[in-house]
PQR file with spaces between the fields and no chain letter, atoms N, CA, C, O and H, PARSE charges and radii, in Angstrom:
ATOM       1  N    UNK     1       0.848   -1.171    0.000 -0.4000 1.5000
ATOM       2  CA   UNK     1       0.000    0.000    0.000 -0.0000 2.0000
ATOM       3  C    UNK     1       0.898    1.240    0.000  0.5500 1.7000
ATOM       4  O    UNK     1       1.879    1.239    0.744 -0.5500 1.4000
ATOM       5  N    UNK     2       0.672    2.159   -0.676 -0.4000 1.5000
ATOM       6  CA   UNK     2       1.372    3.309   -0.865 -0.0000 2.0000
ATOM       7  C    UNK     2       1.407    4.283    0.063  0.5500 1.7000
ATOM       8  O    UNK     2       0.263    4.500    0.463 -0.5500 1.4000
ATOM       9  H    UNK     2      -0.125    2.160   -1.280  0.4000 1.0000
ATOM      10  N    UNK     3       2.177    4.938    0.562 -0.4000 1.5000
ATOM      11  CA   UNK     3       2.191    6.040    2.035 -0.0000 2.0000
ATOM      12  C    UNK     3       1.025    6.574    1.926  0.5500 1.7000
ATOM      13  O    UNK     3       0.267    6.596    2.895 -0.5500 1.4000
ATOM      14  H    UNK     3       3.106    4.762    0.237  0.4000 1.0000
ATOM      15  N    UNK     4       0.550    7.295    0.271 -0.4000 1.5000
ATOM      16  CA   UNK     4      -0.731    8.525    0.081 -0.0000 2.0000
ATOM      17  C    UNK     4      -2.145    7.596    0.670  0.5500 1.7000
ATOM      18  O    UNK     4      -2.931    8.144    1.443 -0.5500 1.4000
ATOM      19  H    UNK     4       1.166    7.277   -0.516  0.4000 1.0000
ATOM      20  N    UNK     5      -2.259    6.840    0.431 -0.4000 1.5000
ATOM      21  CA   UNK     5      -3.147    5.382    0.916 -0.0000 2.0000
ATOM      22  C    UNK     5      -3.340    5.131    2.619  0.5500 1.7000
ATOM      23  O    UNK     5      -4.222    5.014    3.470 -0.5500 1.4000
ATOM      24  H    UNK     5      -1.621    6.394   -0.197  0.4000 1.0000
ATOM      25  N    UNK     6      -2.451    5.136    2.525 -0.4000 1.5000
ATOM      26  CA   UNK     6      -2.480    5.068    4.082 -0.0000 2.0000
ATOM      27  C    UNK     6      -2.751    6.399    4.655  0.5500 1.7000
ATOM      28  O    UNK     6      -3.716    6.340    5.416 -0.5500 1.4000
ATOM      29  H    UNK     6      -1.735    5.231    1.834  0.4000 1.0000
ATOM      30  N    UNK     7      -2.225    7.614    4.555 -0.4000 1.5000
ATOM      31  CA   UNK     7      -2.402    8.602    4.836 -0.0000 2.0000
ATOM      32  C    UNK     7      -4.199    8.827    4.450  0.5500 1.7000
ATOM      33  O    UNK     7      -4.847    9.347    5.358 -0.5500 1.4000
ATOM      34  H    UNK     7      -1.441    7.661    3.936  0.4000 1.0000
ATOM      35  N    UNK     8      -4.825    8.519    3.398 -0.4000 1.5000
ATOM      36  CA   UNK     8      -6.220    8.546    3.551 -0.0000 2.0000
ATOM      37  C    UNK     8      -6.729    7.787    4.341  0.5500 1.7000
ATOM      38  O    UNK     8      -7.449    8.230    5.236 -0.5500 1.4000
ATOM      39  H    UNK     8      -4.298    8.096    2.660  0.4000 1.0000
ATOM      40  N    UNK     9      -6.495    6.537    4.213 -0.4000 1.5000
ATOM      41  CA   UNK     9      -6.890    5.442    5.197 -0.0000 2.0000
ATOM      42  C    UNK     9      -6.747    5.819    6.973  0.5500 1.7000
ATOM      43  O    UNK     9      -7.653    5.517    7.750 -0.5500 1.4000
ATOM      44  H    UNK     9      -5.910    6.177    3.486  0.4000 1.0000
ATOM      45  N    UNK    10      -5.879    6.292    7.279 -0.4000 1.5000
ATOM      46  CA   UNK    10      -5.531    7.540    8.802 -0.0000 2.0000
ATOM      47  C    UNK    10      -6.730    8.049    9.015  0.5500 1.7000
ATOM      48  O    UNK    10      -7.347    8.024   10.080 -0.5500 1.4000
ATOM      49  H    UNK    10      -5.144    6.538    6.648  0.4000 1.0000
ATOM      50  N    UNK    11      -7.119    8.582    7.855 -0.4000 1.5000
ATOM      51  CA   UNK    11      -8.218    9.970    8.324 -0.0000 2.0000
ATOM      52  C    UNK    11      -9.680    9.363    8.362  0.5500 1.7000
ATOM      53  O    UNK    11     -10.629    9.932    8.904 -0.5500 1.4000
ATOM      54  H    UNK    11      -6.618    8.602    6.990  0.4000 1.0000
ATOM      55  N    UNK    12      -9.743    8.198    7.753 -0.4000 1.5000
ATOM      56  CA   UNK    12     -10.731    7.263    8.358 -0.0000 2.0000
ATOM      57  C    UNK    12     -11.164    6.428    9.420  0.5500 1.7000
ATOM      58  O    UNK    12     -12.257    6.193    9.936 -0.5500 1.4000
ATOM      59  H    UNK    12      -8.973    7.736    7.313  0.4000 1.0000
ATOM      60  N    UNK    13     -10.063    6.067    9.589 -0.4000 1.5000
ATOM      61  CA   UNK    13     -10.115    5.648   11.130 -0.0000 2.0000
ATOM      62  C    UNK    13     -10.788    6.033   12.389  0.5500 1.7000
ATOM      63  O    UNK    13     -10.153    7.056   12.644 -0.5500 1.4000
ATOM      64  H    UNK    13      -9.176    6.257    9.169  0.4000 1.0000
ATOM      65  N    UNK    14     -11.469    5.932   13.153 -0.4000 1.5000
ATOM      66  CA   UNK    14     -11.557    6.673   14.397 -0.0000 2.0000
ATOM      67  C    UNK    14     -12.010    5.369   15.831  0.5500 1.7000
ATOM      68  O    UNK    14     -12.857    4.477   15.788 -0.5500 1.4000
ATOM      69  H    UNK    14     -11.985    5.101   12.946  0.4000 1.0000
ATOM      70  N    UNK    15     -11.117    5.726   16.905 -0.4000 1.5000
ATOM      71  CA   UNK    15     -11.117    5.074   18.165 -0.0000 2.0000
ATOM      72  C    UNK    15     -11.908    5.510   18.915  0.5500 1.7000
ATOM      73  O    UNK    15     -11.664    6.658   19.288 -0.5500 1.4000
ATOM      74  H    UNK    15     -10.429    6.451   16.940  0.4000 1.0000
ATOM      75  N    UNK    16     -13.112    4.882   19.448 -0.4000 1.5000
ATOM      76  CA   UNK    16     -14.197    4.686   20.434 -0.0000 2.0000
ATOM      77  C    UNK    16     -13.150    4.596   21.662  0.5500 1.7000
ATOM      78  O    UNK    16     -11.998    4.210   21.857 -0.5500 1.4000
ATOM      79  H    UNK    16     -13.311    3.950   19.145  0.4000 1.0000
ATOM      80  N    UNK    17     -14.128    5.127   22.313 -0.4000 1.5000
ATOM      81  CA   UNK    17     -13.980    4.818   24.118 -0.0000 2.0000
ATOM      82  C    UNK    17     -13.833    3.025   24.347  0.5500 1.7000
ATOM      83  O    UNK    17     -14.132    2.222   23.463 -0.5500 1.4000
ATOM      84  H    UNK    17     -15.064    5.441   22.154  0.4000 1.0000
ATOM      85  N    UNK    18     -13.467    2.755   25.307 -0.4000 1.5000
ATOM      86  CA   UNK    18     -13.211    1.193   25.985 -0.0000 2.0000
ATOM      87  C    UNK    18     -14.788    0.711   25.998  0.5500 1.7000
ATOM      88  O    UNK    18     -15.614    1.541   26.378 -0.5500 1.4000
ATOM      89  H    UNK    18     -13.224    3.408   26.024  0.4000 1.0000
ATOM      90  N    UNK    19     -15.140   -0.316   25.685 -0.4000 1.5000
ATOM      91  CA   UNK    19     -16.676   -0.727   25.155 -0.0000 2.0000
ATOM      92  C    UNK    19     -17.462   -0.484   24.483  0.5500 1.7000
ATOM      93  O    UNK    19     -18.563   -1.034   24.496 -0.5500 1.4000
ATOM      94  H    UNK    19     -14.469   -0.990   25.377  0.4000 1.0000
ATOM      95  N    UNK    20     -17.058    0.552   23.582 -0.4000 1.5000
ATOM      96  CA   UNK    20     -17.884    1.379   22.203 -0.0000 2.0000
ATOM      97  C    UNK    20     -18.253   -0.056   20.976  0.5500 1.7000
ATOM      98  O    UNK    20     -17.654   -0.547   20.019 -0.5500 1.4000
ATOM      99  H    UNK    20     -16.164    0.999   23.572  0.4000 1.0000
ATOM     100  N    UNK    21     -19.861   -0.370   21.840 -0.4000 1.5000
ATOM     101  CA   UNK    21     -20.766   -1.042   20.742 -0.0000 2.0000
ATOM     102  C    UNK    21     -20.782   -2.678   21.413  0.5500 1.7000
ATOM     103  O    UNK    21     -21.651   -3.549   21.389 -0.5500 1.4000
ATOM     104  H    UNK    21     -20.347    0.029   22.617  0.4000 1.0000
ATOM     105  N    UNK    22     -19.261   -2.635   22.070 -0.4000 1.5000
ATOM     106  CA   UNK    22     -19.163   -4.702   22.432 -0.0000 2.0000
ATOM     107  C    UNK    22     -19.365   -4.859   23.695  0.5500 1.7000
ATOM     108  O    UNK    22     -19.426   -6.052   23.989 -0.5500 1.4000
ATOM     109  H    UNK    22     -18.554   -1.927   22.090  0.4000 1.0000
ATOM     110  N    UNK    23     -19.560   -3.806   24.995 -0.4000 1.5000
ATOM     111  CA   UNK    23     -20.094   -3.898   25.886 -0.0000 2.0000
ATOM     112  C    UNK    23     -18.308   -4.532   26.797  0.5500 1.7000
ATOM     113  O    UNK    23     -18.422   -4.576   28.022 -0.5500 1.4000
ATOM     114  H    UNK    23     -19.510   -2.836   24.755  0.4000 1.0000
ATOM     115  N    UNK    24     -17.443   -4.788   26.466 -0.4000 1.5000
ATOM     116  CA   UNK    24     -15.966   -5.279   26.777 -0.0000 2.0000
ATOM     117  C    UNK    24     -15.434   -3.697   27.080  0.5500 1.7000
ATOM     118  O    UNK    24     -15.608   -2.813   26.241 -0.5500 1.4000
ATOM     119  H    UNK    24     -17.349   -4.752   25.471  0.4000 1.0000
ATOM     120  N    UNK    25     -14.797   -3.458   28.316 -0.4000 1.5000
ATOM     121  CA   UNK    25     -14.859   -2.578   28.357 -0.0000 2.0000
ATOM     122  C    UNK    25     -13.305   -2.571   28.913  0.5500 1.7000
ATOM     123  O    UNK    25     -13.045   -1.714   29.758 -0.5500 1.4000
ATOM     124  H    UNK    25     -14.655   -4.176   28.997  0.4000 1.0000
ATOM     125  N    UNK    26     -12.259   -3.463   28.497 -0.4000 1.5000
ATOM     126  CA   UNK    26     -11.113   -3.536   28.430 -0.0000 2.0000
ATOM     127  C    UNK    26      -9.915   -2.949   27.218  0.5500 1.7000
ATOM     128  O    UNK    26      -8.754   -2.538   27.247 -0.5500 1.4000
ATOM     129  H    UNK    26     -12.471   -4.159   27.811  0.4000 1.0000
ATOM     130  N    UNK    27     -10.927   -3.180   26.228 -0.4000 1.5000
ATOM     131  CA   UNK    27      -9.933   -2.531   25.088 -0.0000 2.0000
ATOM     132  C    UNK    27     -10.956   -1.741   23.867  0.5500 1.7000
ATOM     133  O    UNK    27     -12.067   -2.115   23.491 -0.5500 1.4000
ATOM     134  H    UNK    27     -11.870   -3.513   26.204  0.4000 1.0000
ATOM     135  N    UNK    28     -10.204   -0.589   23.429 -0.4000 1.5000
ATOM     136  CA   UNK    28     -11.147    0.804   22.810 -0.0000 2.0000
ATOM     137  C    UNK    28     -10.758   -0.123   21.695  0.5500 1.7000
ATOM     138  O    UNK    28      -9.806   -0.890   21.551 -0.5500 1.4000
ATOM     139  H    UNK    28      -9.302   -0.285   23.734  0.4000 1.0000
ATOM     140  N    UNK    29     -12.272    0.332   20.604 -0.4000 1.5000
ATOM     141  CA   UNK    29     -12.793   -0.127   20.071 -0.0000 2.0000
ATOM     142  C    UNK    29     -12.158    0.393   18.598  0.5500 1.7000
ATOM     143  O    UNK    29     -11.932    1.475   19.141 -0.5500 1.4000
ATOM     144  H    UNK    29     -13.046    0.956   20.720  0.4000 1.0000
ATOM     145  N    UNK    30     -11.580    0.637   16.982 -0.4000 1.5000
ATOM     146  CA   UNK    30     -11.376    1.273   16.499 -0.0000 2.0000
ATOM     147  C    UNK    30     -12.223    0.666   14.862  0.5500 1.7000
ATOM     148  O    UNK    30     -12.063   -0.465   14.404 -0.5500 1.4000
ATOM     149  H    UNK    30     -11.763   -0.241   16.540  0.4000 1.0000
ATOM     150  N    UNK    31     -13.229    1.926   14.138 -0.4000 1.5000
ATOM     151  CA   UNK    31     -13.842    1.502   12.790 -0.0000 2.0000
ATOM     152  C    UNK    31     -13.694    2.488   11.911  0.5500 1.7000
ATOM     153  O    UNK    31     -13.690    3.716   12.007 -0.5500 1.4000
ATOM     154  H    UNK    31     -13.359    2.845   14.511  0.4000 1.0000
ATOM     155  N    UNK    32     -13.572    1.726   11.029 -0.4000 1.5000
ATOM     156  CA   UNK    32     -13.130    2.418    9.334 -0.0000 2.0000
ATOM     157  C    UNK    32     -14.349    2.846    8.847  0.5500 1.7000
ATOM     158  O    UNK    32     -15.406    2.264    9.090 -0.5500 1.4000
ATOM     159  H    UNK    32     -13.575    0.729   10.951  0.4000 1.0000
ATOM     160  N    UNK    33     -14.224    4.030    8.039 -0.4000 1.5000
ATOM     161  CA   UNK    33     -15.204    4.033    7.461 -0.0000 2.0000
ATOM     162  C    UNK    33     -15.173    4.278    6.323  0.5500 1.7000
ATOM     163  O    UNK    33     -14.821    5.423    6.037 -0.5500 1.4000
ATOM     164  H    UNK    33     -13.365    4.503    7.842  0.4000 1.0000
ATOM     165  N    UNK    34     -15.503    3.379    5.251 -0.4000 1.5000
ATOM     166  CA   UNK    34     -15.346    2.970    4.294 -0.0000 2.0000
ATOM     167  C    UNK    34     -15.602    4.105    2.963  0.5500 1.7000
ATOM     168  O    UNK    34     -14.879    4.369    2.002 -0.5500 1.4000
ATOM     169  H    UNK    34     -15.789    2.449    5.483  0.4000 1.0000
ATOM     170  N    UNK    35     -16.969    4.636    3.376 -0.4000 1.5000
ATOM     171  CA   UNK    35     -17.861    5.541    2.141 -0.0000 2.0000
ATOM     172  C    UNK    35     -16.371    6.673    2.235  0.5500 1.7000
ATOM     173  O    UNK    35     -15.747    7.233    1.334 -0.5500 1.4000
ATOM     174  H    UNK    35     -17.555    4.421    4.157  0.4000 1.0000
ATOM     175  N    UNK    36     -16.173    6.676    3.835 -0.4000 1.5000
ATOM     176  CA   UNK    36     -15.226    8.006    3.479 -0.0000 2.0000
ATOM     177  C    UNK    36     -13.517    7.970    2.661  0.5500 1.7000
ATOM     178  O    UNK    36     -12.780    8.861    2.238 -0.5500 1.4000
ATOM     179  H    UNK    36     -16.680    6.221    4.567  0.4000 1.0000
ATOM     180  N    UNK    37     -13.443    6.901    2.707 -0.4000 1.5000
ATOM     181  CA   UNK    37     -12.702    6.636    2.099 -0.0000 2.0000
ATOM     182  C    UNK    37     -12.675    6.223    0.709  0.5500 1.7000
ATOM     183  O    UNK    37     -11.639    6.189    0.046 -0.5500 1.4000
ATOM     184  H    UNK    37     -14.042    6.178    3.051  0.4000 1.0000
ATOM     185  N    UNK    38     -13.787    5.921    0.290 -0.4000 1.5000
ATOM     186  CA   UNK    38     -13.679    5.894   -1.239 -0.0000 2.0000
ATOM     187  C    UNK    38     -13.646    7.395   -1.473  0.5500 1.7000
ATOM     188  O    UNK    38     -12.852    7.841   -2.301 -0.5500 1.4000
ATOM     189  H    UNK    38     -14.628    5.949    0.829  0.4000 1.0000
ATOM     190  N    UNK    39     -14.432    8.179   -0.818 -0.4000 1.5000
ATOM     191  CA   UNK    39     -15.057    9.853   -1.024 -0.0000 2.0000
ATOM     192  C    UNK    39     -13.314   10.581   -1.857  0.5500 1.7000
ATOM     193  O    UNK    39     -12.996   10.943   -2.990 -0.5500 1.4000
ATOM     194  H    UNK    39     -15.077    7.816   -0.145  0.4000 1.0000
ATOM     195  N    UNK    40     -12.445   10.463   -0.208 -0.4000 1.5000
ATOM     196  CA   UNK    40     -11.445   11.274   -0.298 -0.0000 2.0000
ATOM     197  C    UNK    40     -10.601   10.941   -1.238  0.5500 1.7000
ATOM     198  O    UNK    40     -10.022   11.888   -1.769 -0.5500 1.4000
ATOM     199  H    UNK    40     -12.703   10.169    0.712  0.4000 1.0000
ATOM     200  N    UNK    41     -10.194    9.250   -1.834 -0.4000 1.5000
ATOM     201  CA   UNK    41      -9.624    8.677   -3.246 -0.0000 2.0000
ATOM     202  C    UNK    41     -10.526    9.798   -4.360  0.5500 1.7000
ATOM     203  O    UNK    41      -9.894   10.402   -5.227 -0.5500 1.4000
ATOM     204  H    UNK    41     -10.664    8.480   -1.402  0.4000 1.0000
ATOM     205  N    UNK    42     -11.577    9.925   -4.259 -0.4000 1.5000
ATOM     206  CA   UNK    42     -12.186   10.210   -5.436 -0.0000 2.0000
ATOM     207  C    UNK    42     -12.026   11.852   -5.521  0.5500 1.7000
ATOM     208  O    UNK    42     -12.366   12.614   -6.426 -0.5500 1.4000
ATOM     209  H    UNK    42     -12.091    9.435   -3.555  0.4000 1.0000
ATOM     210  N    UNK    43     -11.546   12.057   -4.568 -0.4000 1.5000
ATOM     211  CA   UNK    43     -11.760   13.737   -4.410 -0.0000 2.0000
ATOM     212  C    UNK    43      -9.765   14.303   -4.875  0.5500 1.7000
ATOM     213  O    UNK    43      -9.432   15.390   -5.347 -0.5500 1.4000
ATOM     214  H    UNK    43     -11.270   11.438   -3.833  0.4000 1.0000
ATOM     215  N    UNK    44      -9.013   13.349   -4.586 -0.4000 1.5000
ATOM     216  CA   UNK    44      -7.881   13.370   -4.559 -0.0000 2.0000
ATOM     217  C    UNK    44      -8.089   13.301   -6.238  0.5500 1.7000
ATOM     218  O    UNK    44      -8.227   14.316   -6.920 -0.5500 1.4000
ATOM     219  H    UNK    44      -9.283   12.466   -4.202  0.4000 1.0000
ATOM     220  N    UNK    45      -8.087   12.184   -6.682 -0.4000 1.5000
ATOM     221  CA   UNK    45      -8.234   12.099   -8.425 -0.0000 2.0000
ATOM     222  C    UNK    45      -9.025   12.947   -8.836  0.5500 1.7000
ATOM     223  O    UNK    45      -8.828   13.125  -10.038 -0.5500 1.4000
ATOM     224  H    UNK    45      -7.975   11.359   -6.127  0.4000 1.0000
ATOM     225  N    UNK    46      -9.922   13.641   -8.402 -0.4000 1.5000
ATOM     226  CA   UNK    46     -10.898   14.928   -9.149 -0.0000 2.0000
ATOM     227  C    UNK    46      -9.799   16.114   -9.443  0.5500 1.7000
ATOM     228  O    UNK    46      -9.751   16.772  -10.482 -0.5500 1.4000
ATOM     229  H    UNK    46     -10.083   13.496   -7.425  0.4000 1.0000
ATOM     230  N    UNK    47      -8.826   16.264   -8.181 -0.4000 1.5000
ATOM     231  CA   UNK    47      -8.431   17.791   -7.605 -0.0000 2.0000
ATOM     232  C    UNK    47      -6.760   17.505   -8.688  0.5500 1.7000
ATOM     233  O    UNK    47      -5.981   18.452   -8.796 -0.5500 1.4000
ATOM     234  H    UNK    47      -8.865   15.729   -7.337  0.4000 1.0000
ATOM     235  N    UNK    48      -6.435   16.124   -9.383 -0.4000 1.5000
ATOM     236  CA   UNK    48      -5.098   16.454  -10.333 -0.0000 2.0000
ATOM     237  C    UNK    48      -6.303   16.547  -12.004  0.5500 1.7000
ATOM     238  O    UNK    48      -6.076   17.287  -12.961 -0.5500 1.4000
ATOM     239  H    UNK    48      -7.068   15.355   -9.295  0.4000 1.0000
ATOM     240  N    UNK    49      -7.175   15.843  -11.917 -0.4000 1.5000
ATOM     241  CA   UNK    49      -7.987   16.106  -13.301 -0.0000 2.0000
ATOM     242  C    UNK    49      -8.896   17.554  -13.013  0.5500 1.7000
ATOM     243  O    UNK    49     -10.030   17.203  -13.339 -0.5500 1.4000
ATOM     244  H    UNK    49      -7.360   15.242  -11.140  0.4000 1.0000
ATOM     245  N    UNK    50      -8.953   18.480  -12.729 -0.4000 1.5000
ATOM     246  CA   UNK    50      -9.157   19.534  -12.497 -0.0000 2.0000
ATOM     247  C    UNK    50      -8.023   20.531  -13.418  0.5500 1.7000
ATOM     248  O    UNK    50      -8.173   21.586  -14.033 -0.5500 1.4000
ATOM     249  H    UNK    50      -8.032   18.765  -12.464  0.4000 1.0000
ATOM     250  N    UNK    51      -6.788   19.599  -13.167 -0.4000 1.5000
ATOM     251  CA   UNK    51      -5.379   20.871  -13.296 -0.0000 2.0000
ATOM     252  C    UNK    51      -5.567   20.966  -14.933  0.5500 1.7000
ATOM     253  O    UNK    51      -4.809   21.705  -15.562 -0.5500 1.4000
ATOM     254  H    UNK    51      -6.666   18.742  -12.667  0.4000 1.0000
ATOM     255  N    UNK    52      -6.626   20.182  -15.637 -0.4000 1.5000
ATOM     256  CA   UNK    52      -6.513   20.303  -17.438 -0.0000 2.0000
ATOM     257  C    UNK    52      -5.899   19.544  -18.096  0.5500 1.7000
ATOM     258  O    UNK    52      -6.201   19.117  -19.210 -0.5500 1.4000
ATOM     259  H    UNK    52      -7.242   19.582  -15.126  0.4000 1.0000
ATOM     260  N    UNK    53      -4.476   19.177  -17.120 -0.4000 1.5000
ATOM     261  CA   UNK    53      -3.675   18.128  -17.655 -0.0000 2.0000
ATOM     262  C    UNK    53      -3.522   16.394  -17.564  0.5500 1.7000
ATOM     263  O    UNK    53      -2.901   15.720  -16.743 -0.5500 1.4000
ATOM     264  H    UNK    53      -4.231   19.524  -16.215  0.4000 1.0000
ATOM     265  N    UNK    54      -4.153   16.069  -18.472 -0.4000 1.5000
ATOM     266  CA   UNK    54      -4.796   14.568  -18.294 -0.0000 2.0000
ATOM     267  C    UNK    54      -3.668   13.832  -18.234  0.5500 1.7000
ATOM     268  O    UNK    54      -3.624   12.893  -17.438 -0.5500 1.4000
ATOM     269  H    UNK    54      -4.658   16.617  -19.140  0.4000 1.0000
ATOM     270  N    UNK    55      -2.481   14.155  -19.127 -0.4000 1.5000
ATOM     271  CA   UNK    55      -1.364   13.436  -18.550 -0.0000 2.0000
ATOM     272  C    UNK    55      -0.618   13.596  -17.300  0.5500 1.7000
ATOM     273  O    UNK    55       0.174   12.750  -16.884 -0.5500 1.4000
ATOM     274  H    UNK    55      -2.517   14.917  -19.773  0.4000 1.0000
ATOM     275  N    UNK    56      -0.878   14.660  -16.731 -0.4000 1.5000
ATOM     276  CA   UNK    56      -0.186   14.889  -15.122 -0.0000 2.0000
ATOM     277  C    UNK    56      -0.972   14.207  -14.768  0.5500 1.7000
ATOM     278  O    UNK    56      -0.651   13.088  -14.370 -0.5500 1.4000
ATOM     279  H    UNK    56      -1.521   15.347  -17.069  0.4000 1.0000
ATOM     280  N    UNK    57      -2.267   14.607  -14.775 -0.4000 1.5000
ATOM     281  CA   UNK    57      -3.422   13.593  -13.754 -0.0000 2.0000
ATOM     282  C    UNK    57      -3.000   12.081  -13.640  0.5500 1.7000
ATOM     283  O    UNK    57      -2.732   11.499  -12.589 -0.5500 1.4000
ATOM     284  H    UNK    57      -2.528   15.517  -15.098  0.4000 1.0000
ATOM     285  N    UNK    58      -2.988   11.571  -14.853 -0.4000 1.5000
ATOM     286  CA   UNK    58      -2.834   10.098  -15.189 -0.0000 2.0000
ATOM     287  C    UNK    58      -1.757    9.834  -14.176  0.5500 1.7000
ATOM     288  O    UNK    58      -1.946    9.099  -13.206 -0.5500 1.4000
ATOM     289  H    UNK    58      -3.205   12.044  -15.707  0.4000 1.0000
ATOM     290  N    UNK    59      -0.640   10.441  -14.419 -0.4000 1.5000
ATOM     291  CA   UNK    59       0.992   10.370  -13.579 -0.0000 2.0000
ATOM     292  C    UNK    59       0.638   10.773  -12.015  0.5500 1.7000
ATOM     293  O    UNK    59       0.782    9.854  -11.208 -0.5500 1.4000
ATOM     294  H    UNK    59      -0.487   11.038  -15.207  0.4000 1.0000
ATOM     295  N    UNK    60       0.146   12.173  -11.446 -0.4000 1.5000
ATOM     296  CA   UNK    60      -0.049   11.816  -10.009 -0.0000 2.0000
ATOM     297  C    UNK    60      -1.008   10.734   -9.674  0.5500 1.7000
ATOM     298  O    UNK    60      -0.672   10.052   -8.706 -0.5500 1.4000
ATOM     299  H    UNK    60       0.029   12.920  -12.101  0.4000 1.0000
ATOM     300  N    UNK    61      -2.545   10.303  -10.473 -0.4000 1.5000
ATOM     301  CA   UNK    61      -3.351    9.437   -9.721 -0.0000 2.0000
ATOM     302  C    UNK    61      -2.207    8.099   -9.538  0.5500 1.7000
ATOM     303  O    UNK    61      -1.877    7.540   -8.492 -0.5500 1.4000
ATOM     304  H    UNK    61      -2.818   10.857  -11.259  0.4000 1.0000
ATOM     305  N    UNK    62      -1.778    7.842  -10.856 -0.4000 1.5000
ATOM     306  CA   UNK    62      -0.444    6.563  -11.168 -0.0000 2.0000
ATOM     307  C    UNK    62       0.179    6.469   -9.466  0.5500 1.7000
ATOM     308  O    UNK    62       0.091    5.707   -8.503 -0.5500 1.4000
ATOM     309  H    UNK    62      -2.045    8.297  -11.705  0.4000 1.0000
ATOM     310  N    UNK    63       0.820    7.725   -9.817 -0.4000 1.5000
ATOM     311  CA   UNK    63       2.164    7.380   -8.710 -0.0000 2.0000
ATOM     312  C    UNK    63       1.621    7.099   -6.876  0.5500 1.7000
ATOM     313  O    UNK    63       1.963    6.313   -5.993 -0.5500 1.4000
ATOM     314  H    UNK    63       0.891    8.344  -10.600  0.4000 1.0000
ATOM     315  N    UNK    64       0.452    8.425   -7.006 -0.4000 1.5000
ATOM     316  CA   UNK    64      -0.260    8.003   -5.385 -0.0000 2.0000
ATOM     317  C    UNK    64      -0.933    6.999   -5.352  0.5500 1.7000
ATOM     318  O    UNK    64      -1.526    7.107   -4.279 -0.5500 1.4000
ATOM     319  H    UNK    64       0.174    9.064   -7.723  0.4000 1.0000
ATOM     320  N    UNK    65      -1.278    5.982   -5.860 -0.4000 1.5000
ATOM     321  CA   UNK    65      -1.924    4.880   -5.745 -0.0000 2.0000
ATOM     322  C    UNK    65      -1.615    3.911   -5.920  0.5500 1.7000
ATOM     323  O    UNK    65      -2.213    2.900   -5.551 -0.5500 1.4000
ATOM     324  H    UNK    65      -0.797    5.894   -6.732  0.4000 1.0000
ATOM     325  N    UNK    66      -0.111    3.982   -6.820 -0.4000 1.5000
ATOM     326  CA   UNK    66       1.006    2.616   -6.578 -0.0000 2.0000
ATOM     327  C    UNK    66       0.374    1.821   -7.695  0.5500 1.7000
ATOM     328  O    UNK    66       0.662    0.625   -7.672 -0.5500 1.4000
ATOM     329  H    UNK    66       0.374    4.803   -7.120  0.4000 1.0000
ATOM     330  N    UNK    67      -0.625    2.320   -8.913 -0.4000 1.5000
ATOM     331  CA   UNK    67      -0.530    1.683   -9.756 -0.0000 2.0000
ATOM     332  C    UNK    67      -0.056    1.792  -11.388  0.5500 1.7000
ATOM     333  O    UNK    67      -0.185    2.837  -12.026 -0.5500 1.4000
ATOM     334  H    UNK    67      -0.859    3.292   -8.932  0.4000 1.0000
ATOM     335  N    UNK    68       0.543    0.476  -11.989 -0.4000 1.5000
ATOM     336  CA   UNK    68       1.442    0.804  -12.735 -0.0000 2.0000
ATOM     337  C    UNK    68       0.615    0.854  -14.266  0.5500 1.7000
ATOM     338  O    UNK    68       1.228    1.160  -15.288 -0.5500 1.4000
ATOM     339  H    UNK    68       0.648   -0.373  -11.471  0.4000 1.0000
């Protein structure tokens, strides 16, 4: 997975209090959330196809997403 990936994947994340939802109230709870993370991929690839240049775009979406 590519650093930019993870760095979105970060901002999805979020840690509940100790028993948030399982009633276990030994270890905090942590859930992804998914919609938001497709959102911010899609908002990231909007904001280099915005710049006009379909070949930059192509090359940053390429390079932040680790695919070849």
């Amino acid at each position: 997975m590519t650093k930019r990936i993870e760095e979105i994947a970060d901002e999805c994340r979020t840690i509940h209090g100790r028993g948030f939802g399982t009633g276990n109230i030994s270890e905090p709870e942590e859930t992804f959330d998914y919609e938001k993370f497709a959102e911010l991929i899609i908002r990231e690839c909007l904001s280099y196809i915005s710049s006009g240049d379909l070949d930059f775009a192509k090359f940053m979406i390429k390079g932040s997403f680790g695919i070849e």
